[in-house]
KOLZAFI-970591 format. One record per residue (C-alpha): residue in one letter; z, x, y; residue number from 1. Coordinates in pm, whole numbers, m for minus. Layout:
// KOLZAFI-970591
<node><r>A</r><up>Z</up><east>X</east><north>Y</north><k>NUM</k></node>
...
***
This chain:
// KOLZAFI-970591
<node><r>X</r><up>m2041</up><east>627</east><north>469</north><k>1</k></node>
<node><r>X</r><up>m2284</up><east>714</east><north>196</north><k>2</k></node>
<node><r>X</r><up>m2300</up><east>1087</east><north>62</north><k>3</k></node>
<node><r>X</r><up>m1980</up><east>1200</east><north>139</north><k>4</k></node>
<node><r>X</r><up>m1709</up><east>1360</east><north>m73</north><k>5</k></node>
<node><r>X</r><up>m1374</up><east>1145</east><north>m7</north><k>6</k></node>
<node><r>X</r><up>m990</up><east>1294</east><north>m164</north><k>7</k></node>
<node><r>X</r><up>m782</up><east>1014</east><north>m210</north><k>8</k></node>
<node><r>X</r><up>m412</up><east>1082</east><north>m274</north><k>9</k></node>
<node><r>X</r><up>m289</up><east>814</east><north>m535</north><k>10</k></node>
<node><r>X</r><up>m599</up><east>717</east><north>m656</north><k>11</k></node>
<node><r>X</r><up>m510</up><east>581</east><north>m962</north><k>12</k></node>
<node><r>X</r><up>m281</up><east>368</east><north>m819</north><k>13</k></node>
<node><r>X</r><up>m321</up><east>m51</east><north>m734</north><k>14</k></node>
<node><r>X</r><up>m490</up><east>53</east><north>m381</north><k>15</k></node>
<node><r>X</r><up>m617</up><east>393</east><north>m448</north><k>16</k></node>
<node><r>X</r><up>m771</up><east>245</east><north>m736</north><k>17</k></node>
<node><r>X</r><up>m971</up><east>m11</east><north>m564</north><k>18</k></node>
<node><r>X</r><up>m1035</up><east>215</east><north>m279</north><k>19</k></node>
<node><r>X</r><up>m1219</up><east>488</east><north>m549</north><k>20</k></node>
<node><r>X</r><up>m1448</up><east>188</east><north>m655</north><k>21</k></node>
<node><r>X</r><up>m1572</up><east>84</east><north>m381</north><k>22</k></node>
<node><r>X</r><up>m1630</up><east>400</east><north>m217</north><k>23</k></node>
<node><r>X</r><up>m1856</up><east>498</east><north>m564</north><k>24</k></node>
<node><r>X</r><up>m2010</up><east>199</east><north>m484</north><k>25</k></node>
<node><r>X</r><up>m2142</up><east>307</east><north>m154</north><k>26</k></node>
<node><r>X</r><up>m2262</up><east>603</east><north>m292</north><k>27</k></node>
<node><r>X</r><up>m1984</up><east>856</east><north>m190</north><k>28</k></node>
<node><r>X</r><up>m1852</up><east>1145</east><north>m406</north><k>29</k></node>
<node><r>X</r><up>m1466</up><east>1075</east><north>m449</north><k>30</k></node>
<node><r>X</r><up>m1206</up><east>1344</east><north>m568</north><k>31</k></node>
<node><r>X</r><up>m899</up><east>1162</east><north>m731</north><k>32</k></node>
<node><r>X</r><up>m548</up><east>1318</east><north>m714</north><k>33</k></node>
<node><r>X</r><up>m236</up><east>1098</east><north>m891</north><k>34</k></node>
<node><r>X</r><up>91</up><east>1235</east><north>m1095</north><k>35</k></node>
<node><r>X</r><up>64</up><east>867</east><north>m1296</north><k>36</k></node>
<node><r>X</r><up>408</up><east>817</east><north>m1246</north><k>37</k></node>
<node><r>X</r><up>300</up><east>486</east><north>m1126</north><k>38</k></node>
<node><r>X</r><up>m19</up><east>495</east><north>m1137</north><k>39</k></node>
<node><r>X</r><up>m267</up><east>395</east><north>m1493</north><k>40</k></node>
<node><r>X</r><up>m565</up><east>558</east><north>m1610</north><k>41</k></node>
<node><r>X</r><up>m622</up><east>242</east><north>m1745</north><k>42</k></node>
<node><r>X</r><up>m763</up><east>150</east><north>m1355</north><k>43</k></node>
<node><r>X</r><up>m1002</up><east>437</east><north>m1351</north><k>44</k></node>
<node><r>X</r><up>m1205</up><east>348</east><north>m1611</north><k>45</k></node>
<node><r>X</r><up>m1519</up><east>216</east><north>m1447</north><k>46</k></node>
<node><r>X</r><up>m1456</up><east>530</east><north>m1192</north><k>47</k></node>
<node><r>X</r><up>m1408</up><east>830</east><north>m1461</north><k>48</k></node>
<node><r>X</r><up>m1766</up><east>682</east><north>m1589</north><k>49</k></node>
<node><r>X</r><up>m1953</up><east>779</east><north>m1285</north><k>50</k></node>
<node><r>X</r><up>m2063</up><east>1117</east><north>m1236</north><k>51</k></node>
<node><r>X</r><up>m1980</up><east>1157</east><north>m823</north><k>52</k></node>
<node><r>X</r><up>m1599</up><east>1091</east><north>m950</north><k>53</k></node>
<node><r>X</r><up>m1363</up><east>1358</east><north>m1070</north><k>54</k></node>
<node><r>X</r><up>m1022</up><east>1338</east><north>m1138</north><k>55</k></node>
<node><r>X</r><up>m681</up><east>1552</east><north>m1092</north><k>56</k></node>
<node><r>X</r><up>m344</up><east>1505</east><north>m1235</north><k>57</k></node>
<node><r>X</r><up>m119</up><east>1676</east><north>m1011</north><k>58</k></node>
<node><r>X</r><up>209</up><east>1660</east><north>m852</north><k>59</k></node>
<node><r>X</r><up>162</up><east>1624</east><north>m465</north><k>60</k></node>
<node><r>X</r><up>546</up><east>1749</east><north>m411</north><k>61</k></node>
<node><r>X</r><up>537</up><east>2074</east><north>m655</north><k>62</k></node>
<node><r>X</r><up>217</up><east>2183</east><north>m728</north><k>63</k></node>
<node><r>X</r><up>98</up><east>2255</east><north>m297</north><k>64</k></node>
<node><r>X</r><up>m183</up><east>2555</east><north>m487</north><k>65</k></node>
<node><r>X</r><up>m333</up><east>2287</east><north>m710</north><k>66</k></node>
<node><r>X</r><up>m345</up><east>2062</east><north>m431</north><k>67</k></node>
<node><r>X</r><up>m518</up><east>2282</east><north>m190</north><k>68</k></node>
<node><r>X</r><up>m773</up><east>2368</east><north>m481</north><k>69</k></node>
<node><r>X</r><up>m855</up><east>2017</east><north>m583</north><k>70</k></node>
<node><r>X</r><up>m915</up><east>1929</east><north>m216</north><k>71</k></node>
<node><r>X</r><up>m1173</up><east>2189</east><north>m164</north><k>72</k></node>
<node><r>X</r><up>m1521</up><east>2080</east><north>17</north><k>73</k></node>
<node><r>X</r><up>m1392</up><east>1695</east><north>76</north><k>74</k></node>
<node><r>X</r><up>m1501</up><east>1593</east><north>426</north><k>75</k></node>
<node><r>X</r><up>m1198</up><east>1281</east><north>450</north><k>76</k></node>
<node><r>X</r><up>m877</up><east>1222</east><north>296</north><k>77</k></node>
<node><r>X</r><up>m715</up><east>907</east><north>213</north><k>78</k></node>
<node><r>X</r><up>m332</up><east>965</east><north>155</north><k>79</k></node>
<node><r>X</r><up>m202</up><east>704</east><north>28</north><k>80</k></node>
<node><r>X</r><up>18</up><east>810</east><north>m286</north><k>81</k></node>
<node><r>X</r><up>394</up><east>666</east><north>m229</north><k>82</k></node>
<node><r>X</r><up>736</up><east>578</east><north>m345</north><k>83</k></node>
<node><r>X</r><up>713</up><east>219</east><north>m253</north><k>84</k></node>
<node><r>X</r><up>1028</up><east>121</east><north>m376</north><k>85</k></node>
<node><r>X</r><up>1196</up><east>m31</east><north>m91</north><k>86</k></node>
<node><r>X</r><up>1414</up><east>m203</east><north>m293</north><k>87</k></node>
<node><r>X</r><up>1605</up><east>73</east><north>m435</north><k>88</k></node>
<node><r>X</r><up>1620</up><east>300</east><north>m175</north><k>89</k></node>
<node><r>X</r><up>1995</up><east>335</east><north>m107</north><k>90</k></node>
<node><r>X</r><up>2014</up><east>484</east><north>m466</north><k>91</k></node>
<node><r>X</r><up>1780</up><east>754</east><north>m457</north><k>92</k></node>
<node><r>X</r><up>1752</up><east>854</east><north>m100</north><k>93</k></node>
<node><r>X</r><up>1554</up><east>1196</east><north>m178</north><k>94</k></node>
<node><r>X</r><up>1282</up><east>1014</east><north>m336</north><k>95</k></node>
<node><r>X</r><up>1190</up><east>840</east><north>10</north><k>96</k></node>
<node><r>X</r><up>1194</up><east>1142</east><north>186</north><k>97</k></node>
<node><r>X</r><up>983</up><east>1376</east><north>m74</north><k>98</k></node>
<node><r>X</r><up>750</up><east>1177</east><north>m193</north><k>99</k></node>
<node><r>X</r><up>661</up><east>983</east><north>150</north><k>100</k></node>
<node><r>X</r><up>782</up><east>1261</east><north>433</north><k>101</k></node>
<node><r>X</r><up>769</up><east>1545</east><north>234</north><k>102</k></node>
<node><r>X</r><up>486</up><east>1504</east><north>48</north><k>103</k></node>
<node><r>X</r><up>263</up><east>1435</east><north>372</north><k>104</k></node>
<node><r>X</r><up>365</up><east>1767</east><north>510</north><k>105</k></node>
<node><r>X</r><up>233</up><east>1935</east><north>200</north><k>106</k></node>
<node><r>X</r><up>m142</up><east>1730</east><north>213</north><k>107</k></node>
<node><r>X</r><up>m143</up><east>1784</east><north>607</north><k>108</k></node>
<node><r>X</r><up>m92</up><east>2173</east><north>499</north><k>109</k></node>
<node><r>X</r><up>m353</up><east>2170</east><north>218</north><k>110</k></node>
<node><r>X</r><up>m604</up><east>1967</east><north>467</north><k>111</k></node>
<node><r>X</r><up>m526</up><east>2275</east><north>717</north><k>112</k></node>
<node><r>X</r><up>m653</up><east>2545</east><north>458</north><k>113</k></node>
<node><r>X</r><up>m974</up><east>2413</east><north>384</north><k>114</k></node>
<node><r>X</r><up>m1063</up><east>2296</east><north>759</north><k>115</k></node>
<node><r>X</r><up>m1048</up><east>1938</east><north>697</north><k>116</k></node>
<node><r>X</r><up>m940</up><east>1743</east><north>986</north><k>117</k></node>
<node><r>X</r><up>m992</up><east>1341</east><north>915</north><k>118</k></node>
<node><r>X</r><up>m714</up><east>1142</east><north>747</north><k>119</k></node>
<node><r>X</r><up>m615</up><east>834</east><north>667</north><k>120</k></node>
<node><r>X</r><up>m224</up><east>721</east><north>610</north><k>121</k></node>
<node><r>X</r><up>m95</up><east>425</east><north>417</north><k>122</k></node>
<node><r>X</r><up>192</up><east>327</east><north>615</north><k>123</k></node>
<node><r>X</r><up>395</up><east>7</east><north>603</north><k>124</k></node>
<node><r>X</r><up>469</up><east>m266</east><north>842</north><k>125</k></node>
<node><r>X</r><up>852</up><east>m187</east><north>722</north><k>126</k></node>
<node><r>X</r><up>857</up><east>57</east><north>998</north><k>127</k></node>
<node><r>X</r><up>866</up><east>m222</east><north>1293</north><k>128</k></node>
<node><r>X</r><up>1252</up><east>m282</east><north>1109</north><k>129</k></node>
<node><r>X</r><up>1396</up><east>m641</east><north>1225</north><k>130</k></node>
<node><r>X</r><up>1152</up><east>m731</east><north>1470</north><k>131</k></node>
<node><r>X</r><up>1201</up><east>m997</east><north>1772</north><k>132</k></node>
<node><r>X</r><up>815</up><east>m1014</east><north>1873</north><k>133</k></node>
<node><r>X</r><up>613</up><east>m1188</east><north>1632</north><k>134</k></node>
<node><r>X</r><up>368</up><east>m1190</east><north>1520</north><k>135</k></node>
<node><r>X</r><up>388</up><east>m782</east><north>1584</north><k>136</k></node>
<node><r>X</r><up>151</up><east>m538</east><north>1730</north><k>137</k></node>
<node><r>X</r><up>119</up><east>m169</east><north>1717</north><k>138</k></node>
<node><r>X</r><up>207</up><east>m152</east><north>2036</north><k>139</k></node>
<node><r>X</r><up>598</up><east>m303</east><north>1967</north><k>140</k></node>
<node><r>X</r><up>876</up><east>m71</east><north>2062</north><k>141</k></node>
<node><r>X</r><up>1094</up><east>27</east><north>1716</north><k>142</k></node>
<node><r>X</r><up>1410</up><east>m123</east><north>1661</north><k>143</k></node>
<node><r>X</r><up>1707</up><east>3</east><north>1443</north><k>144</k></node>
<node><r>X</r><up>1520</up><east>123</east><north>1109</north><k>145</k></node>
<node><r>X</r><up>1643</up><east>m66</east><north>825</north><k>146</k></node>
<node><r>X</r><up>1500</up><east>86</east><north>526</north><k>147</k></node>
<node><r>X</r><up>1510</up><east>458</east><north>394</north><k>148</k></node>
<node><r>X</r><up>1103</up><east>351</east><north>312</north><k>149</k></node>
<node><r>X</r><up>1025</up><east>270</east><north>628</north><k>150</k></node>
<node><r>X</r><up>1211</up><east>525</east><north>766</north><k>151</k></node>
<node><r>X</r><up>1059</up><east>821</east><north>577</north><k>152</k></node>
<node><r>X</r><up>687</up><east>618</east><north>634</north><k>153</k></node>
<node><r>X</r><up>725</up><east>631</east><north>1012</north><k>154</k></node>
<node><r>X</r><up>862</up><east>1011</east><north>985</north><k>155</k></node>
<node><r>X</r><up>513</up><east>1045</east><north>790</north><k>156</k></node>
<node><r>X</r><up>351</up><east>896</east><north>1067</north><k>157</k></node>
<node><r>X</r><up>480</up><east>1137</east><north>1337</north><k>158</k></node>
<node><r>X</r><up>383</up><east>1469</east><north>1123</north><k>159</k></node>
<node><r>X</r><up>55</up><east>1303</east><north>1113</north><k>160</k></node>
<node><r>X</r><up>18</up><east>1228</east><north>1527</north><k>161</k></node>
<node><r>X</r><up>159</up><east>1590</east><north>1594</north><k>162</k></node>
<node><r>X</r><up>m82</up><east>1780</east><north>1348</north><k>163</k></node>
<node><r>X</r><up>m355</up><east>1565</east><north>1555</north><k>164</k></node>
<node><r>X</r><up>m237</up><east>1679</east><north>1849</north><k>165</k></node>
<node><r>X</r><up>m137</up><east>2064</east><north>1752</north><k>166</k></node>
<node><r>X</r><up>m450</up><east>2134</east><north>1524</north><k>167</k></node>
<node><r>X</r><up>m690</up><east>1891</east><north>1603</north><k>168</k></node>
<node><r>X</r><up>m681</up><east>1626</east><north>1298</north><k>169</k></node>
<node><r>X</r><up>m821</up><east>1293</east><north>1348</north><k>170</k></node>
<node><r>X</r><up>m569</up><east>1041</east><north>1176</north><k>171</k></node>
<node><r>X</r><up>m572</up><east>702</east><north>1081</north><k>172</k></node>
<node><r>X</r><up>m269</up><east>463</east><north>1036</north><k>173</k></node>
<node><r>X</r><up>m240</up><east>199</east><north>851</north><k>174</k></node>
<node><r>X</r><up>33</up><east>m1</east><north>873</north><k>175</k></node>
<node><r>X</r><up>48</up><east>m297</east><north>578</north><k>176</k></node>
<node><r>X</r><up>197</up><east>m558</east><north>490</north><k>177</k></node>
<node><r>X</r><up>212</up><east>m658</east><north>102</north><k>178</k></node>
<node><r>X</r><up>m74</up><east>m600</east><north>m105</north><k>179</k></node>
<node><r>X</r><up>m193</up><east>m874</east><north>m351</north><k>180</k></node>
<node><r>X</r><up>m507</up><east>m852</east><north>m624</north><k>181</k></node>
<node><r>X</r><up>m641</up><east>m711</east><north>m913</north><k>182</k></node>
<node><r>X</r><up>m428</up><east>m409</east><north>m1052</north><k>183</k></node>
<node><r>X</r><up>m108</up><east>m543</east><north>m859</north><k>184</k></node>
<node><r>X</r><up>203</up><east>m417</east><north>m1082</north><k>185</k></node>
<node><r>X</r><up>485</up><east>m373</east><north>m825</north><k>186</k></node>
<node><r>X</r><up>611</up><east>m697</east><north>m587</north><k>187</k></node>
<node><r>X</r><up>749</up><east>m1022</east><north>m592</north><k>188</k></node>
<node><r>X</r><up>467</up><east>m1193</east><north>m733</north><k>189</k></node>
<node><r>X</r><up>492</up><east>m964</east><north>m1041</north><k>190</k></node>
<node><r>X</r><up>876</up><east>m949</east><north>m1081</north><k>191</k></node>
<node><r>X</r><up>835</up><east>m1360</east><north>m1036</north><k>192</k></node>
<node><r>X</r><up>537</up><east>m1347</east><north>m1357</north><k>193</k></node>
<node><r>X</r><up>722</up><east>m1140</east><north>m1540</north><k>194</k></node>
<node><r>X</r><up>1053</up><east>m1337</east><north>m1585</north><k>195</k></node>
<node><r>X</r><up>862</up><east>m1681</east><north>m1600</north><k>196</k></node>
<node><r>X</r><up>646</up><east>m1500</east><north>m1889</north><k>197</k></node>
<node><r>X</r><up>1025</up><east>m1465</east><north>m2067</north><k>198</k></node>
<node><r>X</r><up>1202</up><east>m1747</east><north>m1959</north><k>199</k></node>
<node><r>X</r><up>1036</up><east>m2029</east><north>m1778</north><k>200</k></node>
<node><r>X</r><up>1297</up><east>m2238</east><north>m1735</north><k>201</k></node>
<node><r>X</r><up>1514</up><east>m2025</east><north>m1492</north><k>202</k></node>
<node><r>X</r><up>1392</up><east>m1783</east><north>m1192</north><k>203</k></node>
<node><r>X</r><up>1605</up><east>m1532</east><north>m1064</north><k>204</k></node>
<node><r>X</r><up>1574</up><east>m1498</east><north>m710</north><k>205</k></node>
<node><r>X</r><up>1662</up><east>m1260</east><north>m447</north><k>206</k></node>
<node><r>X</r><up>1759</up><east>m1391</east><north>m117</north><k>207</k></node>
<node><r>X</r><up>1764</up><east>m1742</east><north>5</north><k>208</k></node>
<node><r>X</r><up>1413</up><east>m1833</east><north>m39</north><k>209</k></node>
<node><r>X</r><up>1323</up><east>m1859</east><north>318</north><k>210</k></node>
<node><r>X</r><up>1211</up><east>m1474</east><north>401</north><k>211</k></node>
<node><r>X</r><up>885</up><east>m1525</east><north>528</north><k>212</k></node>
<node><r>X</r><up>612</up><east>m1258</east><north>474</north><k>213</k></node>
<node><r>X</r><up>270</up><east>m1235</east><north>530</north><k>214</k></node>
<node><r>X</r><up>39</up><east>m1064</east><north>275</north><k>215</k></node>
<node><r>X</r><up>m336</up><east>m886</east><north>235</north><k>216</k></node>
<node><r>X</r><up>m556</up><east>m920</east><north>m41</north><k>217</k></node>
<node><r>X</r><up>m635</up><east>m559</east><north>m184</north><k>218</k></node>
<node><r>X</r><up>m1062</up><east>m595</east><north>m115</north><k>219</k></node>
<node><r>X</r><up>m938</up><east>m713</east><north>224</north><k>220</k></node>
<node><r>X</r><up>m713</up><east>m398</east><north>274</north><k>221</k></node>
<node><r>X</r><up>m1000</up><east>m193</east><north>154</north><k>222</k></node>
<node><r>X</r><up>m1258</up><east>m309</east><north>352</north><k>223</k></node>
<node><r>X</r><up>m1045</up><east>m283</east><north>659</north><k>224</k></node>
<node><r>X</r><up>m958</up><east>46</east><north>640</north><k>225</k></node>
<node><r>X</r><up>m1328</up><east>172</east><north>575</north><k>226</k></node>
<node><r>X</r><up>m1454</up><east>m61</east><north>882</north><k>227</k></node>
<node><r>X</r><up>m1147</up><east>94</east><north>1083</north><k>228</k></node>
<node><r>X</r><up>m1290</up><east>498</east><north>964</north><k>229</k></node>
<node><r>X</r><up>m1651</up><east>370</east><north>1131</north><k>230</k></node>
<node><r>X</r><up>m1595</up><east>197</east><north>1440</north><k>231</k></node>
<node><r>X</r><up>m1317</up><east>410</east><north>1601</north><k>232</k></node>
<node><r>X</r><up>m1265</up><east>798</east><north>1724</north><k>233</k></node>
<node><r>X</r><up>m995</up><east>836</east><north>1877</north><k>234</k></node>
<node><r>X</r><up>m779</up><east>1110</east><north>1788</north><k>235</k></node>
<node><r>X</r><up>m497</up><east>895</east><north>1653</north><k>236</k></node>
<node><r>X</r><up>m608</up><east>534</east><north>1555</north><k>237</k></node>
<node><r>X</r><up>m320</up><east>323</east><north>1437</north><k>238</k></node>
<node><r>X</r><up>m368</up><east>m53</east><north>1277</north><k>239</k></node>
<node><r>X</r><up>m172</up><east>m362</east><north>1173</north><k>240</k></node>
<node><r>X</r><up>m306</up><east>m534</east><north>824</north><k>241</k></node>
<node><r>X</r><up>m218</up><east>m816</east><north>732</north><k>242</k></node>
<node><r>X</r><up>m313</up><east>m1186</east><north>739</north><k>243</k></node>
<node><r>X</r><up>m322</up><east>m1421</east><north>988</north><k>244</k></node>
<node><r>X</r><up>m79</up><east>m1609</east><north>841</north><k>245</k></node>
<node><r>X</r><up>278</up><east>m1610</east><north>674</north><k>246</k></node>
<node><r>X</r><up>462</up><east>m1797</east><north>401</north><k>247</k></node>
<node><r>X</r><up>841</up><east>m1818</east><north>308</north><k>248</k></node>
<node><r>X</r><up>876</up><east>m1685</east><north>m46</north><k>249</k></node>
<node><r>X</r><up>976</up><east>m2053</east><north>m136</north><k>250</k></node>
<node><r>X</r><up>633</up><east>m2131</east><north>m55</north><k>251</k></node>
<node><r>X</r><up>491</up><east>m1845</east><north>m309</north><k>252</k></node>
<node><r>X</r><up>708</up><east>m1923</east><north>m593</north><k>253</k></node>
<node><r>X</r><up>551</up><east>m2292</east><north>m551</north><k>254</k></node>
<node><r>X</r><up>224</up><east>m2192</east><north>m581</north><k>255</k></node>
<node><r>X</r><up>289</up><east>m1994</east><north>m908</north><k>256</k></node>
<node><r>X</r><up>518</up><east>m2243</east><north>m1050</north><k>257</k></node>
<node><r>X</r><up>272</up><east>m2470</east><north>m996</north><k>258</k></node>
<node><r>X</r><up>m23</up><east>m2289</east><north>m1107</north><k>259</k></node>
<node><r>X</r><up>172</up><east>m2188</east><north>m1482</north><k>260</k></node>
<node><r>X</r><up>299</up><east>m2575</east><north>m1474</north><k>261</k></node>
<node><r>X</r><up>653</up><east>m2488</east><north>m1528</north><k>262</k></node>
<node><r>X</r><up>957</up><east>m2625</east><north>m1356</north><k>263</k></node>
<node><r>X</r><up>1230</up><east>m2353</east><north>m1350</north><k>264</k></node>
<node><r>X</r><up>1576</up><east>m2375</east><north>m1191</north><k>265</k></node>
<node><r>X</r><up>1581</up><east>m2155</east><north>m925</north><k>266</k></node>
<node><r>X</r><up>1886</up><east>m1909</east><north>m871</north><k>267</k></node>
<node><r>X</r><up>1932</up><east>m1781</east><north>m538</north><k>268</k></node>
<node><r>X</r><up>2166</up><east>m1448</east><north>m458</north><k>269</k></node>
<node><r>X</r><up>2239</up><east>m1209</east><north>m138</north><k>270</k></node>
<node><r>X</r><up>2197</up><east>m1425</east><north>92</north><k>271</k></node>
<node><r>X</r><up>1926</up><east>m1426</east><north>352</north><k>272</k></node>
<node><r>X</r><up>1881</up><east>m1066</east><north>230</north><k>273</k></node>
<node><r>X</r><up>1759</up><east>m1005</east><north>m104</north><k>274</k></node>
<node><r>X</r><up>1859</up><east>m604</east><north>m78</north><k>275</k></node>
<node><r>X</r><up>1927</up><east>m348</east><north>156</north><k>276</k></node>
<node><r>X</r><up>1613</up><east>m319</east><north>427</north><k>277</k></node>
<node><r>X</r><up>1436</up><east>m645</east><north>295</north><k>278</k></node>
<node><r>X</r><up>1344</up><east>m765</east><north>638</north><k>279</k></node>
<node><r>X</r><up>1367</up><east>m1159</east><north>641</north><k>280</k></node>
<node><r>X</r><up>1028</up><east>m1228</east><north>833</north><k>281</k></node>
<node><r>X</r><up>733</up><east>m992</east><north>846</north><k>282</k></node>
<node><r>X</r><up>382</up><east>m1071</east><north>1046</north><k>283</k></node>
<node><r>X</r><up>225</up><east>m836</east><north>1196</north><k>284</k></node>
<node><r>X</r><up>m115</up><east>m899</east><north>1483</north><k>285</k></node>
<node><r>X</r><up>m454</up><east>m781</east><north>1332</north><k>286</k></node>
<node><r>X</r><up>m586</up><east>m835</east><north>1698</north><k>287</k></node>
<node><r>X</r><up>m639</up><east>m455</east><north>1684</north><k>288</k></node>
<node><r>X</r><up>m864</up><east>m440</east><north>1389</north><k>289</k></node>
<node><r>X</r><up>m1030</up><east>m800</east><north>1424</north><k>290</k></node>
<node><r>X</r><up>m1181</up><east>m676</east><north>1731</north><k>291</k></node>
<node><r>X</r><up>m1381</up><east>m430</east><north>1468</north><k>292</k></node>
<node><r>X</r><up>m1560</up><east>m751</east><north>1363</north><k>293</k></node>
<node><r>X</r><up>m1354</up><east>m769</east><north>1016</north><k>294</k></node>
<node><r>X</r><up>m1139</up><east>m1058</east><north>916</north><k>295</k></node>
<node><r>X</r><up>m909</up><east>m1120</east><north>632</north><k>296</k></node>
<node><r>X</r><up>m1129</up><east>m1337</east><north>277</north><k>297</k></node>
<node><r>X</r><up>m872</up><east>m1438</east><north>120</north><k>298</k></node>
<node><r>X</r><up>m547</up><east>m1665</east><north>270</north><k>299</k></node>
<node><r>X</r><up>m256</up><east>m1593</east><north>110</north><k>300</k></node>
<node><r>X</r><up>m209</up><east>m1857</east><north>m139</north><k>301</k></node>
<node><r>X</r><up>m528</up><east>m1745</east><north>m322</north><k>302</k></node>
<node><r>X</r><up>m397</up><east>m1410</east><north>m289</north><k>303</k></node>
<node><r>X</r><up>m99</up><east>m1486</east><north>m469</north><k>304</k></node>
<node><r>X</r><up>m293</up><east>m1699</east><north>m750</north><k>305</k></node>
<node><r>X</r><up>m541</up><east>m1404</east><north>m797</north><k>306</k></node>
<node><r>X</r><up>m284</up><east>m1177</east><north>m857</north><k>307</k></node>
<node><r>X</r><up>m100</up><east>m1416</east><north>m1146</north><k>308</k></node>
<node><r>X</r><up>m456</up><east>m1470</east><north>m1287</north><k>309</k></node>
<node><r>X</r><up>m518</up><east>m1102</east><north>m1315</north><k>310</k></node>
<node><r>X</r><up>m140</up><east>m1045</east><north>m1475</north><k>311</k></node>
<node><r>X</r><up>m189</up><east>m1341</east><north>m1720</north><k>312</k></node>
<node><r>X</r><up>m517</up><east>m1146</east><north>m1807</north><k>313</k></node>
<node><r>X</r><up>m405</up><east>m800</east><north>m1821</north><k>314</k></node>
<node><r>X</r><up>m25</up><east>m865</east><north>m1964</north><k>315</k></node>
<node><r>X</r><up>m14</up><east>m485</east><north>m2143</north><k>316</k></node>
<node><r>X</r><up>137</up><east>m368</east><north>m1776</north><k>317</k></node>
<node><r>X</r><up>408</up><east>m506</east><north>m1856</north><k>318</k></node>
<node><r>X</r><up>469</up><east>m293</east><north>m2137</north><k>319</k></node>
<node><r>X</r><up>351</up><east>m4</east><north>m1917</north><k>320</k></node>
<node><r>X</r><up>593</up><east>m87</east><north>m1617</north><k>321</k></node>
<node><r>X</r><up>897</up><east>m140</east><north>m1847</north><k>322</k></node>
***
């Protein structure tokens, strides 16, 4: 993997971020591309320090010249800038659709006019909608989609198989569940920090309590998807990450109560539902990329208490994400 020059869509984001590190660490050149609308320069530090690392602030939607440009002479790209807002997606339906559909049309294009042909997608395990078969594999026929996110990640994914098919790309798919680690700023651990940090004596929360999700650690994710780039060639390579485990979000907000040492009364609203799309049990089967001799570090629970530790140590995102 070493001496290569890497573009990475959203790299100044929680797992573009992480991803730029350690692929500087392996001795790669890496090519950064973010608009910072989510993203901090805050997590490029240690990156914009090293000399095989240069950086572009660009919007992926708007500026398609720019974009073509700053890709120029990379040999992989890792696309994984994103609205990941499920939450809100009923209100601002566009935004799912340009900046997750839309905007993959525009870096498949830009890959196409410099000759680049290997990608790498972050999709979402969203995309399997309410699923019967658990835990999931790729392999699971789609149900009904229930989120405009998943929706416009899946349409993402099809532009992707079809340019590997009509021009020759190589793609990889990723499909995730939630991320947890260092530089997390968006989730329910977050939201869950955040009002304890104000008020720890009451905790919002939305849904009953009982969704049950399964979660990655970010170094895990990372490592996964650079094992994944290695050991496979086929001409579309799709994988689950995730965990081999699961945990109601009861069982997370115990953990961080716990770890703070505060009691709060816990509100529950919208039933089993928290919003629109929030599917009530996600795990998805890693069989896929376990048989690339990787497995998941971390279990979720220390997931979970990494990511408060890191908040309670870096508490000026708040201020950023406000």
């Amino acid at each position: 993997m070493s001496n290569k020059t890497y573009f990475v869509t959203g790299a100044a984001g929680f797992i573009g971020s992480n991803l730029v590190d350690h692929l500087l660490a392996r001795g790669n050149k890496v090519v950064g591309f973010d608009n910072f609308s989510t993203g901090m320069t805050e997590f490029l530090e240690t990156a914009s320090a090293n000399p095989n690392f240069r950086l572009f602030k660009g919007d992926l939607l708007a500026e398609t010249a720019a974009l073509t440009e700053a890709m120029r002479g990379a040999d992989f790209v890792f696309h994984l800038a994103a609205n990941a807002d499920v939450r809100f997606g009923t209100q601002h339906p566009r935004k799912d659709l340009e900046q997750n559909t839309i905007v993959t049309y525009n870096v498949l294009e830009a890959m196409r006019s410099n000759g680049i042909k290997r990608l790498a997608f972050s999709s979402t395990g969203s995309i399997y909608g309410e699923q019967k078969t658990f835990p999931t594999p790729e392999t699971a026929p789609f149900p009904i989609q229930t989120s405009l996110y998943g929706a416009s990640k899946l349409a993402g994914e099809g532009l992707i198989q079809a340019y590997c098919e009509g021009y020759g790309y190589q793609g990889y798919i990723f499909r995730f569940v939630s991320v947890l680690g260092e530089r997390y700023t968006h989730g329910h651990v977050f939201d869950f920090y955040r009002s304890l940090r104000k008020d720890p004596s009451r905790l919002q929360v939305l849904g009953d309590g009982h969704q049950r999700k399964s979660y990655i650690y970010v170094k895990d994710c990372v490592e996964a998807m650079l094992i994944a780039i290695e050991r496979t060639n086929e001409k579309v390579n799709i994988f689950n990450l995730g965990n081999d485990e699961y945990t109601e979000v009861n069982g997370s907000i115990g953990w961080i109560t716990g770890h703070l040492g505060v009691q709060p009364k816990l509100e529950y609203s919208g039933g089993q539902r928290g919003w629109i799309g929030d599917n009530p049990f996600i795990f998805l089967d890693t069989t896929r990329i376990q048989s690339l001799s990787w497995k998941p570090r971390v279990k979720i629970r220390e997931g979970v208490l990494k990511s408060v530790d890191w908040l309670a140590a870096n508490e000026w995102v708040f201020a950023k994400r406000s």
